[in-house]
C-alpha positions in Angstrom: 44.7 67.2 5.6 43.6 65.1 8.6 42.5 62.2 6.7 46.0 62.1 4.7 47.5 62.2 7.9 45.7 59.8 9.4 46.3 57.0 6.6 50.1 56.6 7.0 49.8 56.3 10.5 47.1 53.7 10.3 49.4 52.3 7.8 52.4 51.8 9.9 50.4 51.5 13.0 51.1 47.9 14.4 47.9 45.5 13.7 46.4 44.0 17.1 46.5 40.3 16.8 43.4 38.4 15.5 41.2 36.9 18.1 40.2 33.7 18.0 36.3 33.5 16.3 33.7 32.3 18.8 31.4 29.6 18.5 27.4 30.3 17.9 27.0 28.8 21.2 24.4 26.3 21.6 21.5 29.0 21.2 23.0 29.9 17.7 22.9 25.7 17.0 19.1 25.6 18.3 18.2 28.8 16.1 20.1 27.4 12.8 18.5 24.0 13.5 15.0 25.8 13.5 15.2 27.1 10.6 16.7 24.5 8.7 13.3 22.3 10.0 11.0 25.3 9.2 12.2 25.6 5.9 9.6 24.9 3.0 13.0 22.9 1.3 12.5 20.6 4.6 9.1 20.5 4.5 8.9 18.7 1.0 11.6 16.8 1.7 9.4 15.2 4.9 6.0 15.4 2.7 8.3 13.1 0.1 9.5 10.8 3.0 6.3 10.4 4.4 4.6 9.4 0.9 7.3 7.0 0.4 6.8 5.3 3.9 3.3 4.5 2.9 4.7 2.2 -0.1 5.0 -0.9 1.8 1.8 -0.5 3.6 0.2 -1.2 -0.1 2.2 -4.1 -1.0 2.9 -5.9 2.6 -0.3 -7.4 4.4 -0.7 -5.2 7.6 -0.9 -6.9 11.1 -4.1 -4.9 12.2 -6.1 -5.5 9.0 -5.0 -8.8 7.9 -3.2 -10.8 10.4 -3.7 -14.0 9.0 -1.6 -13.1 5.8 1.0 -11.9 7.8 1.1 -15.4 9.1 0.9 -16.7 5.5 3.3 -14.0 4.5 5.8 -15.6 7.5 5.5 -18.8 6.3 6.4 -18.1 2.9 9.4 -16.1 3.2 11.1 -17.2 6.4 14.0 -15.6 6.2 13.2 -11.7 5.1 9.7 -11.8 7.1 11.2 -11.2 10.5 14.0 -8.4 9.0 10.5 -6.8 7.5 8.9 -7.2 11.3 12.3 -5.5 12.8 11.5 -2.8 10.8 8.0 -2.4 11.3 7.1 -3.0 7.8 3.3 -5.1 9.0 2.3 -2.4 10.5 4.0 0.7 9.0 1.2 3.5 10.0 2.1 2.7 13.9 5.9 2.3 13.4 8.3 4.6 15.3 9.5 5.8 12.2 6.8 6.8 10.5 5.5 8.3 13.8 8.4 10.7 13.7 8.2 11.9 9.9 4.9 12.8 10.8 5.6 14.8 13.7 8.5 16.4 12.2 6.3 17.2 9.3 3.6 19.0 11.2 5.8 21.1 13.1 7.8 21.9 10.1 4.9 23.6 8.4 3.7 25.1 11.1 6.6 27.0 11.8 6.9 27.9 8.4 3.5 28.6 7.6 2.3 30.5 10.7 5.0 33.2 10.2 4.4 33.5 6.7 0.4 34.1 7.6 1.4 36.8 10.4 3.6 38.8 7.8 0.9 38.0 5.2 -1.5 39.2 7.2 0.7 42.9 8.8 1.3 43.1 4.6 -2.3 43.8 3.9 -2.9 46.6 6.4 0.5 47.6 5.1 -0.4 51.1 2.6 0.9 50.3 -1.1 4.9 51.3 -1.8 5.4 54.0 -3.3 6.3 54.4 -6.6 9.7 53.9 -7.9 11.9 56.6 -9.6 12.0 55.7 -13.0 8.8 54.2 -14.5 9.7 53.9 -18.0 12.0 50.9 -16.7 9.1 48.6 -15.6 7.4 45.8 -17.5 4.8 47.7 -18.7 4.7 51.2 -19.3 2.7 54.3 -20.8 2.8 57.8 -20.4 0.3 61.0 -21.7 0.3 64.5 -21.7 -3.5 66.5 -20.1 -4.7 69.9 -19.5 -6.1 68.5 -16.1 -4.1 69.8 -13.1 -1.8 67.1 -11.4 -4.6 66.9 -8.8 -7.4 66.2 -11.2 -5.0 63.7 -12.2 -4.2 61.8 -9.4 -7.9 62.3 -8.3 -9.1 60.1 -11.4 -6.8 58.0 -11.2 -7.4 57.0 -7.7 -11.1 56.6 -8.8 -10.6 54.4 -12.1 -8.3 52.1 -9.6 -9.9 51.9 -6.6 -13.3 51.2 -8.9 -11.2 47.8 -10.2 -10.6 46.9 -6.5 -7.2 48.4 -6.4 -6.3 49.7 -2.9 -4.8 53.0 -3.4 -2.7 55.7 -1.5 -2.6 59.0 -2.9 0.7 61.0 -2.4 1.7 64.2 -3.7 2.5 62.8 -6.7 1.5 59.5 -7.8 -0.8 57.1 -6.9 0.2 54.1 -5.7 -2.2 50.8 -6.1 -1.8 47.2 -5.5 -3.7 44.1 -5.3 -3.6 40.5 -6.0 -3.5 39.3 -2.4 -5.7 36.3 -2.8 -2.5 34.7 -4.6 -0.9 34.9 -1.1 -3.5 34.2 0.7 -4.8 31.2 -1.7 -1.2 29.8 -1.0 -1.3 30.8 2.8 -4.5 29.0 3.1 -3.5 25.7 0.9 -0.7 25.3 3.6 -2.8 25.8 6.8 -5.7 23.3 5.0 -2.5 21.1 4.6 -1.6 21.6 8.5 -5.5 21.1 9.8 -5.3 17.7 7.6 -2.4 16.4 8.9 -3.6 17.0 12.8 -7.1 15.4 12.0 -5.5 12.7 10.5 -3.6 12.2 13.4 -6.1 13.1 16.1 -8.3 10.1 14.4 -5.3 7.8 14.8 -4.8 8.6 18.1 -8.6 8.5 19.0 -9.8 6.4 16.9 -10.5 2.6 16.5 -11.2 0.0 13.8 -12.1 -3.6 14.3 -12.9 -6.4 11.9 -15.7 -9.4 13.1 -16.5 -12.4 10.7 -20.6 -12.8 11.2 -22.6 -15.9 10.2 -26.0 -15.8 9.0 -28.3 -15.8 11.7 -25.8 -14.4 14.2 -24.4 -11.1 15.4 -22.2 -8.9 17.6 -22.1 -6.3 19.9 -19.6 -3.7 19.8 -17.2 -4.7 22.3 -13.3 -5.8 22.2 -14.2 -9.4 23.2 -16.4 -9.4 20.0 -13.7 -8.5 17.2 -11.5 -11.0 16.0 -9.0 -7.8 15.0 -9.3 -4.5 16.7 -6.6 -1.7 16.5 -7.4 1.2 18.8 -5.4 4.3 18.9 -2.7 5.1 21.1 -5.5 7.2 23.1 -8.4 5.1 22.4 -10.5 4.3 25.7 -13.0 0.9 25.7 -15.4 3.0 27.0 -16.0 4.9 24.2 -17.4 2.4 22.2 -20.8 2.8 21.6 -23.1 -0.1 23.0 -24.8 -1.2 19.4 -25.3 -4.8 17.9 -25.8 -6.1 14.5 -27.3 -9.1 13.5 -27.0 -10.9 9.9 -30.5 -12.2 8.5 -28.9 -13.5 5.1 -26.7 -12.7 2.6 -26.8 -12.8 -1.3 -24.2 -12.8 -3.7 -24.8 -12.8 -7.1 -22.1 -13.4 -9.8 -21.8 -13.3 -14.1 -22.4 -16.9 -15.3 -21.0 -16.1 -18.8 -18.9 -14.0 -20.8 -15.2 -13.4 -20.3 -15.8 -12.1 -17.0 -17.5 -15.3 -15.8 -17.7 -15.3 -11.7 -17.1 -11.5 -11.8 -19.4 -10.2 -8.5 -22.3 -8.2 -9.6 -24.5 -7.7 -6.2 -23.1 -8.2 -2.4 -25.8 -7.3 -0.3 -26.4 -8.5 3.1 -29.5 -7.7 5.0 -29.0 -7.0 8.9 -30.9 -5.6 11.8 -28.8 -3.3 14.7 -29.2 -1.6 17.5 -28.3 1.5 19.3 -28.6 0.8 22.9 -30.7 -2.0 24.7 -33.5 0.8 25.5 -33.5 1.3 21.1 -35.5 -0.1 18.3 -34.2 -2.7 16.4 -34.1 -1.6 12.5 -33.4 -3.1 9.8 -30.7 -1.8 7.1 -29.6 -3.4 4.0 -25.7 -3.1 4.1 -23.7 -2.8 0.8 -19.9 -2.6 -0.6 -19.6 1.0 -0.4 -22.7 2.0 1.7 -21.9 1.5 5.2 -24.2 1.6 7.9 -23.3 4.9 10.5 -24.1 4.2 14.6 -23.5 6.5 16.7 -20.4 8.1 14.3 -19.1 4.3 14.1 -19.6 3.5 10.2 -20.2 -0.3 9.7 -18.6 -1.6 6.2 -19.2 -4.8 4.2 -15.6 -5.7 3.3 -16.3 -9.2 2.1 -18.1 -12.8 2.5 -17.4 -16.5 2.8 -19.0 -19.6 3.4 -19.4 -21.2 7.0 -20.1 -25.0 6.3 -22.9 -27.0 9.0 -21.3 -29.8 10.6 -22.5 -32.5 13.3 -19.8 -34.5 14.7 -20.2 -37.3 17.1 -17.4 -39.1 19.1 -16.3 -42.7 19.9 -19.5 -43.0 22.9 -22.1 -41.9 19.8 -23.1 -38.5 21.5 -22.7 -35.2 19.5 -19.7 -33.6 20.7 -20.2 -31.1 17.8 -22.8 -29.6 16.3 -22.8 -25.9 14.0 -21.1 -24.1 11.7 -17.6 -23.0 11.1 -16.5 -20.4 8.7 -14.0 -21.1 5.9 -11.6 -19.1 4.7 -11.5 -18.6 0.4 -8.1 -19.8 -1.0 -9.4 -18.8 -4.2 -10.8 -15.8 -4.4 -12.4 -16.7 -8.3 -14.1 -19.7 -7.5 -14.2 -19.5 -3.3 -12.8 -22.6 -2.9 -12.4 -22.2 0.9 -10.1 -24.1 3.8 -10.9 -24.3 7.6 -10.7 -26.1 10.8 -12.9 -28.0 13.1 -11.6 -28.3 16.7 -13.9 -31.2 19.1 -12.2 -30.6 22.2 -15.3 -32.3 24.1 -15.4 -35.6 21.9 -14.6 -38.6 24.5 -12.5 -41.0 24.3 -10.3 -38.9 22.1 -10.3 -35.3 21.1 -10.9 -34.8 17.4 -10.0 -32.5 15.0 -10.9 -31.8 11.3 -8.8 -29.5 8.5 -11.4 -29.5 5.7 -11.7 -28.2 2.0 -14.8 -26.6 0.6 -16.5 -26.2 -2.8 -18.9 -24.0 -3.5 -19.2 -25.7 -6.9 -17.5 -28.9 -7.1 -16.3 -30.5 -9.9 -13.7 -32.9 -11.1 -10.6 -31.2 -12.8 -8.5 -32.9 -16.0 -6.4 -35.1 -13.5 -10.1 -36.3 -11.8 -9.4 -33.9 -8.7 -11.7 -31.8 -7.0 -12.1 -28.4 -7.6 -14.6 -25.2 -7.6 -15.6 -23.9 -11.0 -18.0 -21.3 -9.9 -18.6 -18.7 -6.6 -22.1 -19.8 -6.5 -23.1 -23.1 -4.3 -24.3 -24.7 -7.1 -22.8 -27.6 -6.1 -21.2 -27.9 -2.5 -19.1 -30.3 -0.9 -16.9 -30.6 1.1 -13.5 -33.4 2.8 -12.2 -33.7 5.6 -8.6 -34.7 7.3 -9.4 -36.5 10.4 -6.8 -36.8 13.4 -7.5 -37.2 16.6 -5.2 -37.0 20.4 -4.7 -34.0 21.9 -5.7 -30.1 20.6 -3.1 -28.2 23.1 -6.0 -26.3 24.5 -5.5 -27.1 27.7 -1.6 -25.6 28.1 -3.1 -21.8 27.8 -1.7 -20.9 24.6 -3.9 -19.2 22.2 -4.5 -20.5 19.0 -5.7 -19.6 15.3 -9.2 -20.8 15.0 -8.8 -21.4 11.4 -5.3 -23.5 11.5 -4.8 -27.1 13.9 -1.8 -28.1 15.5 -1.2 -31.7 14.8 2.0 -31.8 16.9 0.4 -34.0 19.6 -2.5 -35.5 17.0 -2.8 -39.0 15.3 -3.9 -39.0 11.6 -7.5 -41.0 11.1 -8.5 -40.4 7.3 -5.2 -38.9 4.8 -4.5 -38.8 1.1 -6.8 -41.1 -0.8 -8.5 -42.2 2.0 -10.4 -38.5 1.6 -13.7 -38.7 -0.2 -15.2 -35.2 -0.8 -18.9 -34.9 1.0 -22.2 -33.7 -0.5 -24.9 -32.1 1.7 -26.5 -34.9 3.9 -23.5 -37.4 3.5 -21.6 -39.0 6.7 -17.9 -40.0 6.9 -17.3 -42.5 9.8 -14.1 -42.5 11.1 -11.8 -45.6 11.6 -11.4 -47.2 15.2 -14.6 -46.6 16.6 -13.3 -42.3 16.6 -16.2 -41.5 16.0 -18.5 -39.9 12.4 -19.0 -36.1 11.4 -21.7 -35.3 8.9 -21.9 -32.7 6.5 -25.1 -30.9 7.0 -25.2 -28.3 4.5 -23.8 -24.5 5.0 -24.2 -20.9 5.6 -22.9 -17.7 4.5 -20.7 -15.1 6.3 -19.7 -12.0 6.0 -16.9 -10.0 7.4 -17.5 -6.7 8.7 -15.1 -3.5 9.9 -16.0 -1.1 12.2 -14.5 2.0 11.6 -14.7 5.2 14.3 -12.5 8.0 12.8 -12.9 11.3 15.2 -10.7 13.4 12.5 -12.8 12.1 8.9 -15.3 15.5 8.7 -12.8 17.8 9.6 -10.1 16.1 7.2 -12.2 16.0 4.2 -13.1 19.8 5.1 -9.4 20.6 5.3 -9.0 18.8 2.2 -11.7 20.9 0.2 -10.4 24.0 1.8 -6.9 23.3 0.6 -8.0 22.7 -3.2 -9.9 26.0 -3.0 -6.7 27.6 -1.8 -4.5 25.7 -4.5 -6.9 26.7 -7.2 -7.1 30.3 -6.0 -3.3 30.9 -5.8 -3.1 30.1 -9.1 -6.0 31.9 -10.6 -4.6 35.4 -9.3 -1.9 37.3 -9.6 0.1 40.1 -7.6 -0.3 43.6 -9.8 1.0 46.8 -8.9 0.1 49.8 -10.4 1.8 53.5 -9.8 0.4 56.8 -11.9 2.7 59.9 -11.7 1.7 63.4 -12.5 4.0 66.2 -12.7 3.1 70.3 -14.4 5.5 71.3 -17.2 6.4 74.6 -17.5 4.0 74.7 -20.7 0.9 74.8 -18.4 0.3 71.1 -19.4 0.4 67.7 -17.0 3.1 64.7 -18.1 1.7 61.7 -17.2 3.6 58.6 -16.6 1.9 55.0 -15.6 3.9 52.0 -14.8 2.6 48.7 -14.1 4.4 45.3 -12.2 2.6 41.9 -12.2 3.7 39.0 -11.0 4.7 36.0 -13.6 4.1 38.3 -16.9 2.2 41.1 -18.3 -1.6 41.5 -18.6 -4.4 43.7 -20.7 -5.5 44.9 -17.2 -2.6 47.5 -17.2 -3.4 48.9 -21.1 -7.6 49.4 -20.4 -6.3 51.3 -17.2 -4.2 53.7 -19.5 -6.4 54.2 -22.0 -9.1 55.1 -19.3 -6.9 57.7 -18.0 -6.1 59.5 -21.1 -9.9 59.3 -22.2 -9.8 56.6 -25.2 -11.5 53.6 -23.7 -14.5 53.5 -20.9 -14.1 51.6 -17.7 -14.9 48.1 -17.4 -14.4 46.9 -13.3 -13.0 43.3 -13.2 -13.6 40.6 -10.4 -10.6 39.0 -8.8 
């Protein structure tokens, strides 16, 4: 009676006007915002942005590796090069951009994956749920009578499950068993690999260095910034961790096909050099090869690539040598190693000279009777000049190329047909009393990159670790297993097994029933 007579006064009871709904407040913004990062969703999507961002790293030349075709790339396409720069596109691993994908990235899988291992983890020590109230609904199913007591029951069955690594808990009535956690853990693991990666990755950015040196035969370098004719250090990179080694070239050899369809294809680069360590060190020798670099001091010396550095002597308009040694080319043609470069006589008197020449390793004529390299190999060398002469703009400050001349402020001596290609030995005397430069044979080069990565061991651990984990998360599966034993009133024990795995059925389930009711022997299993 009070509840009917309760309704019709809550019926005709006047309503109290609706309030206004509050805001989440900023809190309730910071704690929907933290999820939404943490979310595994979010965390793809940033893994996907961050893959993508590396596409133009792989098709656009990058400042700190190649700033010379960055140059050449300028040149070329004046009008989108400096949209490209705006963006960061020559040098995309140290854009803003790409800096913030990756940050985001990180602490989106952190704080989704260290949760995830915490409740993983309290899951474990966690006893096994207990068993559902009807078994005969679950996947997999089978059910015996026994003249064994309930106890006996439960007893063996505890045994013939915990003896296929099960972790049980007996009740009063079933057993309860569960395990497949590896599945979990393999995926738990996989993402924490994934998390260790990405920081060593970007600890070795931040700490590491990498620099690139051209080296002549019968020169070398020491391991210092003044040496490098690139370096890129990381935003936390110190000069003073660079160890003190140096490396001198004795002589390179490159060898090359001669016939077949892959004519001029390399076959051997090997360059044979002597370092080291410290000035209180032996010198050693090592023989440095594509793919088998030289490690100093955790500093891993690589042969990237070679060239040809042609001999020159150039005297001025008095007759002394103002210029004597030799200057590395650069290969236009990476087939043939035809090569370009410049000579710059700042010291010739009365004028200052400079030289843009052409080299050919193997020079012959073409079908229109020009000059042109038909093979790597100097088989047949020579080389022309372009002769000007005035003023280099060395003396305003402004850093120059060594390998292109400004002839702003120069005067043409020997263009166009007036060229003649040189062989070894040969002189070119240059009109108005300039001056003559001889061609006086060449050497090789090689260029070299020196690579210091702090985070390389323990990213190619992580990166093992994470297949392992991958692998193993997909190799097991999450099985549950519940056994039930109740007395009739017959004097006999009903016995009901259910089974629950994760992504299907297996035979596990059936050899653990038909051990139980006595048809089959026990055969333990390995996860």
């Amino acid at each position: 009676m009070t509840a009917s007579t309760d309704a019709p006064e809550a019926q005709t009871s006047p309503q109290a006007p609706k309030e206004r709904p509050e805001g989440i407040g900023l809190v309730g913004w910071l704690r929907w915002g933290w999820r939404q990062l943490t979310s595994m969703r979010t965390a793809l999507v940033l893994l996907f942005m961050l893959a993508l961002g590396t596409v133009p790293g792989s098709f656009l030349p990058q400042r700190p590796i190649a700033p010379e075709k960055v140059s050449t790339f300028f040149d070329a396409h004046k009008t989108i090069a400096p949209w490209l720069d705006r963006m960061s596109l020559f040098n995309v691993f140290a854009a803003p951009w790409f800096a913030a994908i990756y940050i985001l990235l990180f602490i989106s899988l952190a704080g989704c994956v260290l949760p995830r291992s915490w409740q993983h983890f309290e899951h474990i020590r966690s006893r096994p749920p207990q068993a559902p109230r009807h078994l005969g609904r679950l996947p997999q199913t089978a059910s015996y009578e026994t003249d064994a007591a309930p106890g006996e029951v439960l007893a063996e069955a505890a045994k013939v499950l915990g003896d296929r690594r099960f972790r049980t808990d007996v009740h009063d009535d079933h057993v309860a068993a569960e395990k497949g956690y590896l599945r979990e853990t393999g995926n738990l693991v996989f993402h924490l690999a994934l998390l260790v990666l990405l920081f060593a990755v970007g600890s070795g950015a931040a700490f590491g260095y990498k620099g690139n040196v051209l080296v002549t035969e019968g020169e070398g370098f020491s391991n210092s910034l003044t040496s490098y004719d690139a370096f890129k250090g990381g935003r936390s990179f110190s000069s003073s961790g660079l160890p003190p080694f140096t490396v001198w070239l004795d002589s390179f050899k490159a060898a090359y096909l001669s016939t077949g369809a892959n004519r001029g294809q390399p076959t051997e680069f090997a360059a044979k050099i002597r370092y080291q360590k410290n000035l209180k060190a032996p010198v050693r020798p090592y023989d440095l090869q594509v793919n088998h670099p030289l490690n100093i001091d955790g500093a891993r010396v690589y042969l990237l690539g070679h060239g040809y550095s042609p001999r020159f002597t150039v005297r001025d308009g008095k007759g002394q040598i103002a210029f004597e040694g030799a200057v590395p080319f650069l290969p236009t043609n990476e087939a043939t190693y035809a090569s370009e470069g410049v000579i710059k006589v700042p010291d010739a008197q009365p004028d200052q000279l400079g030289f843009i020449g052409l080299f050919w390793p193997t020079a012959v004529p073409d079908a229109q009777g020009k000059v042109t390299s038909a093979f790597p190999s100097p088989w047949n060398p020579q080389v022309a000049l372009f002769a000007f002469k005035g003023d280099l703009g060395l003396a305003n400050g402004e850093p120059q190329s060594v390998y292109r001349l400004d002839t702003a402020k120069l005067k043409p001596l020997i263009m166009g047909p007036a060229v003649k290609p040189l062989a070894v030995g040969q002189t070119e005397t240059l009109p108005g009393g300039a001056g003559s430069v001889t061609f006086d044979g060449y050497r090789q080069y090689i260029t070299i990159q020196v690579n210091h990565d702090p985070g390389r061991v323990p990213a190619l651990a992580a990166g093992i670790v994470a297949i392992l984990g991958i692998v193993t998360s997909f190799l097991v599966r999450r099985r549950r297993m519940w056994v039930r034993a109740r007395a009739t009133d017959g004097g006999r024990t009903v016995v009901e097994i259910g089974g629950l795995t994760l992504g299907g059925t297996t035979p596990e389930f059936d050899a653990i029933a038909e051990r139980l009711s006595g048809a089959a022997p026990t055969t333990p299993d390995e996860e």
